[in-house]
C-alpha positions in Angstrom: 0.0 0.0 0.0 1.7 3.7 -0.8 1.6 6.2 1.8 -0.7 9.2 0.9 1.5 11.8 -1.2 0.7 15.4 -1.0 2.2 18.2 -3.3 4.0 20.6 -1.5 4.3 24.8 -3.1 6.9 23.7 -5.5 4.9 20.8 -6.8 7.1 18.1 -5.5 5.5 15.1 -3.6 6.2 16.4 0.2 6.8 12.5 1.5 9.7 12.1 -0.8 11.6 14.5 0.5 13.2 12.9 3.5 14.8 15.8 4.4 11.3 17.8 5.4 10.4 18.6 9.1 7.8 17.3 10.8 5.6 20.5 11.4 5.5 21.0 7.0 3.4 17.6 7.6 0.7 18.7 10.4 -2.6 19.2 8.6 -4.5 21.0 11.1 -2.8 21.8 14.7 -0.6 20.4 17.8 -2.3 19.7 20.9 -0.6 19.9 24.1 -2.3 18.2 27.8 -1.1 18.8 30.5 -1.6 19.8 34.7 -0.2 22.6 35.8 0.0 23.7 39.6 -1.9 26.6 40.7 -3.9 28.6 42.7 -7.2 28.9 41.4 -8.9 28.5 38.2 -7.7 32.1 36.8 -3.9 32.0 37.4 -4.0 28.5 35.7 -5.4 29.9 32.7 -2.3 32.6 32.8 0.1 30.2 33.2 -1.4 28.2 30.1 -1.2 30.5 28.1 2.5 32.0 29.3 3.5 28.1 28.8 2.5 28.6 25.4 4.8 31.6 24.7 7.4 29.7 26.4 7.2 26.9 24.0 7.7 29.5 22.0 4.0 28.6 20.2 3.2 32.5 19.8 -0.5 32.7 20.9 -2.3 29.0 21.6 -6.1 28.3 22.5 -7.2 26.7 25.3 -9.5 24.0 24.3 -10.2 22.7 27.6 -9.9 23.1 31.6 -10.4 22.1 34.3 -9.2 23.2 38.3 -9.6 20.6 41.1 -8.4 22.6 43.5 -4.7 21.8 43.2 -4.3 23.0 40.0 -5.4 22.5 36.1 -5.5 20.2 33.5 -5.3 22.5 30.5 -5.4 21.3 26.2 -3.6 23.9 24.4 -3.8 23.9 21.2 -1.6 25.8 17.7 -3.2 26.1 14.7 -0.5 25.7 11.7 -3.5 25.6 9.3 -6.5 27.1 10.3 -9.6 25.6 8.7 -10.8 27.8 5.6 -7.1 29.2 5.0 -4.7 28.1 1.7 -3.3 24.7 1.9 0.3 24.4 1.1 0.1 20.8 0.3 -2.7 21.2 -2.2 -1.5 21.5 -5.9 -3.5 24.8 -6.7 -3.0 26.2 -3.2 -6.7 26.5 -2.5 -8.6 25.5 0.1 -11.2 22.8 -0.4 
């Protein structure tokens, strides 16, 4: 069975170049879980997002959290592509 084969901006096939990086092949976004200690529900959320920055993500979203009174469990997550937006690994560079 062949691996699925997407053309990259210069309209080579993306998986045969073994030299690419891993982010040129995320489709959508990176999701990161994870518990952070804390205070109460509102400096959890600031140290999410300051975790983010210090991942050196730029700006993330908080998909979900939760504080148990020991802390958070938080789901960050980068967009790379954002939905509706030009597709790199698309021939035409459009959007579907």
């Amino acid at each position: 069975m062949q691996p699925c084969r997407y053309l990259g901006l210069n309209g080579k096939y993306m998986m045969d170049n073994k030299n690419a990086k891993a982010i040129h092949r995320v489709v959508d976004a990176v999701d990161i879980e994870t518990y952070l200690l804390c205070k109460n529900e509102s400096e959890g959320k600031k140290l999410a997002l300051q975790l983010g920055e210090e991942l050196n993500l730029g700006t993330v979203d908080i998909m979900y959290q939760e504080y148990d009174g020991y802390g958070i469990r938080v789901r960050l997550r980068k967009y790379i592509h954002k939905p509706g937006k030009r597709y790199g690994w698309l021939s035409s560079g459009e959007s579907r």
